[in-house]
C-alpha positions in Angstrom: -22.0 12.5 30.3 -20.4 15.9 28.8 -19.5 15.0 25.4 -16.1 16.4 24.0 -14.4 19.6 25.1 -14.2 22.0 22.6 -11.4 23.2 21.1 -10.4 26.3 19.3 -8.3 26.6 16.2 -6.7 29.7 16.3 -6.0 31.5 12.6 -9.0 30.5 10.9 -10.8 32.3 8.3 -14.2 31.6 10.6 -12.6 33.0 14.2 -10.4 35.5 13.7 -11.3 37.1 10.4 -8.2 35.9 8.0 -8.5 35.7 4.6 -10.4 32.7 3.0 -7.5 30.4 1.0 -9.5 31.3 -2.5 -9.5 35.1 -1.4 -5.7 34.8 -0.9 -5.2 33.2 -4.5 -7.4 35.9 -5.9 -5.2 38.5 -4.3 -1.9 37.2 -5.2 -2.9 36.7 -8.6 -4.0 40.3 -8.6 -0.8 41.5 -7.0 1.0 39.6 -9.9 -1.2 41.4 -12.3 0.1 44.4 -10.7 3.5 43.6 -11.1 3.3 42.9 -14.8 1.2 45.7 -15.8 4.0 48.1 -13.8 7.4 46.3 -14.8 6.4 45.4 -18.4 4.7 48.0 -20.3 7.4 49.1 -22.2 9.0 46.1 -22.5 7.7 45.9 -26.4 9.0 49.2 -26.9 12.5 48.6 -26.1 12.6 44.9 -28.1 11.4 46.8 -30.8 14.4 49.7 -29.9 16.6 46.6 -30.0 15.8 45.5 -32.9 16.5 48.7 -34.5 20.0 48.6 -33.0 21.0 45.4 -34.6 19.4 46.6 -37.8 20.3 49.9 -37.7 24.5 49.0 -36.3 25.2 45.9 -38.0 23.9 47.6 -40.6 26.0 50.2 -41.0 29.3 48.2 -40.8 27.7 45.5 -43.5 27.8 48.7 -45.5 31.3 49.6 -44.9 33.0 46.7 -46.3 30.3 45.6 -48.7 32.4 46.2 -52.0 35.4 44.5 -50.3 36.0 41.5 -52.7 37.9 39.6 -51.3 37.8 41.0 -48.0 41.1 42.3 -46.6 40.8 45.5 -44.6 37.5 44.8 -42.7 35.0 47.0 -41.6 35.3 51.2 -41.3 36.6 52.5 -38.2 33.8 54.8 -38.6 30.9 52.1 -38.6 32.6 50.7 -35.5 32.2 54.0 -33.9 28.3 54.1 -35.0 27.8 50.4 -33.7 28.7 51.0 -30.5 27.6 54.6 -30.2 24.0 53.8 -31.5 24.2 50.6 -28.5 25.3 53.7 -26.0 22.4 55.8 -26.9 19.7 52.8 -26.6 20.9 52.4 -22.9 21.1 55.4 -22.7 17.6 56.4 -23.4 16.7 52.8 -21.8 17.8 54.1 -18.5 16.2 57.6 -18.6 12.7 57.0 -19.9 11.6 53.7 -18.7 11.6 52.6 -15.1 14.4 49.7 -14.5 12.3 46.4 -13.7 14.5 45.1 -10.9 14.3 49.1 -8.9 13.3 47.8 -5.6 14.7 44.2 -5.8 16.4 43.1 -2.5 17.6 39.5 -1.0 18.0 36.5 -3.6 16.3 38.3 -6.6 19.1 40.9 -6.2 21.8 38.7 -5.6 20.8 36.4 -9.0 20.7 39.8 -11.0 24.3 40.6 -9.2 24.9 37.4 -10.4 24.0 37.8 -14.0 25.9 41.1 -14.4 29.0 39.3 -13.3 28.1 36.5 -15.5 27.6 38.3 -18.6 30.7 40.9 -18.0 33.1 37.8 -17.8 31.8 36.4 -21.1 31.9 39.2 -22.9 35.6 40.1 -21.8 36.3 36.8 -22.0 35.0 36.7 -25.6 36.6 40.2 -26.6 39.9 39.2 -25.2 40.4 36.0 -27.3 39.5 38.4 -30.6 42.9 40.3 -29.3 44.9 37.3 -29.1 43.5 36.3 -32.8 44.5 39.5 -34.0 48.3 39.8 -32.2 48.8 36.0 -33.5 48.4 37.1 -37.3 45.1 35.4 -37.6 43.5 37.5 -41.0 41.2 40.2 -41.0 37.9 38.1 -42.5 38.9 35.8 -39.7 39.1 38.1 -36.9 36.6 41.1 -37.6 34.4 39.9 -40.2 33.5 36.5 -38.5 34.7 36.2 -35.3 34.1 39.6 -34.2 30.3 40.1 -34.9 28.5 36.6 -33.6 31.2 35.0 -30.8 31.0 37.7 -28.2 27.1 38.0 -28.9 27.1 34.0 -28.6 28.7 34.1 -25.3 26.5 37.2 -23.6 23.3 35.7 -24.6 24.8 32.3 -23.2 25.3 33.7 -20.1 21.8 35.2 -20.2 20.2 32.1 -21.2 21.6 30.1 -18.3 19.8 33.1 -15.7 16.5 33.4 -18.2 16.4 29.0 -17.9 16.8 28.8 -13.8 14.1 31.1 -13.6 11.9 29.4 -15.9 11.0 32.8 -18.1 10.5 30.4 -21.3 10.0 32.9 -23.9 12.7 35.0 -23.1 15.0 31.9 -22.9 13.3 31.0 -26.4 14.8 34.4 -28.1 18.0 34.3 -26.6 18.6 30.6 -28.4 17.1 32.3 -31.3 19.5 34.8 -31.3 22.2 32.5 -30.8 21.2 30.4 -33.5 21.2 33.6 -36.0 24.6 34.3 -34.9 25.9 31.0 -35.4 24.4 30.0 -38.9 25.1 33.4 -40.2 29.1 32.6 -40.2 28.6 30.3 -43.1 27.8 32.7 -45.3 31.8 34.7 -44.7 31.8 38.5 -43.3 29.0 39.8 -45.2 26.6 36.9 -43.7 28.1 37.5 -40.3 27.4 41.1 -40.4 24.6 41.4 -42.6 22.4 38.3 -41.7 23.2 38.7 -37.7 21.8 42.0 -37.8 19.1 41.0 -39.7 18.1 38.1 -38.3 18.5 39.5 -34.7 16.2 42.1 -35.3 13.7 39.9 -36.6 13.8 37.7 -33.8 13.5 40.8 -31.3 10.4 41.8 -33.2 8.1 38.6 -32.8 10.1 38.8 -28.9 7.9 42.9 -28.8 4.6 41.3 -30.3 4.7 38.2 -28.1 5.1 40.7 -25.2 2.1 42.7 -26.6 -0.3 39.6 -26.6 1.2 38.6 -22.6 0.2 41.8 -21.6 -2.9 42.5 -23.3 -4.3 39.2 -21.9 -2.8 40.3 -18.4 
């Protein structure tokens, strides 16, 4: 008798030449390596940039008001105008030199990031809009600008951030943004000048272990 026919298995590694499964994991793990070392080399760089920004602008309107006792005028237009003009300049310079991460991104991963931008605009209006409404309603200026107006809006946009960072599982990053949160929200016990003061301290003390944790990731990548 003829024993069995034989039958071929199309799509093997053996018959037509495919790759062998542990040669596949070895080149998607390569191809991730790739992506890390071109998406995330100057991602140090720019925590450490952002770091100087909260140092650097919070700074500079803890300085403006720091011999107001009590506090009654809040902070210098003119300190206001450096805050946000040093944060101009740090995208600014963000864009220009360093190649965005998501350049390329299409389908879901471009839809989440759509996603997040829409996220993190409404909070931050949001957020800025309710320190107008303190303001017209008579609420005091230690209230409005020296408390409220440094930590609630950064609350909310790294709220918003956290929720995108936590459904995609990026831990650390997640991990700074309660951080940050955290500063923000202790730091209003201690009146304007903690609000001010410590935020921007704090901040840019969490954004600099954030650069030398990226360091060690992508030294051992």
């Amino acid at each position: 008798m003829n024993g069995p026919p034989k039958v071929d298995h199309p799509g093997t590694a053996e018959d037509d030449g495919g790759l062998d499964p542990r040669e596949a994991a070895a080149l998607m793990d390569e191809t991730a390596r790739q992506a890390r070392r071109e998406f995330q080399p100057h991602a140090p760089h720019v925590a450490v940039g952002a770091a100087g920004v909260f140092l650097f602008g919070y700074g500079t309107v803890w300085w403006s008001f720091r011999d107001q006792h009590p506090y009654t005028t809040g902070p210098a237009g003119w300190s206001i105008a450096v805050l946000y003009g040093v944060i101009m300049v740090f995208g600014i310079v963000v864009s220009l030199l360093f190649p965005r991460p998501n350049k390329g991104v299409g389908g879901r991963a471009r839809r989440q990031l759509n996603g997040l931008g829409v996220a993190g605009a409404a909070a931050g209006i949001g957020a800025w809009t309710v320190q107008g409404a303190l303001r017209y309603l008579g609420y005091n200026f230690e209230l409005v600008y020296g408390i409220y107006g440094p930590t609630v809006p950064l609350i909310a946009l790294c709220a918003a951030t956290a929720g995108y960072a936590a459904a995609r599982e990026q831990w650390l990053e997640l991990g700074v943004l309660v951080a940050v949160i955290a500063v923000a929200a202790g730091s209003t016990f201690f009146g304007p000048w903690g609000a001010w003061g410590l935020t921007g301290l704090g901040c840019c003390l969490v954004l600099l272990g954030y650069a030398a944790a990226l360091s060690i990731r992508l030294r051992r990548a």
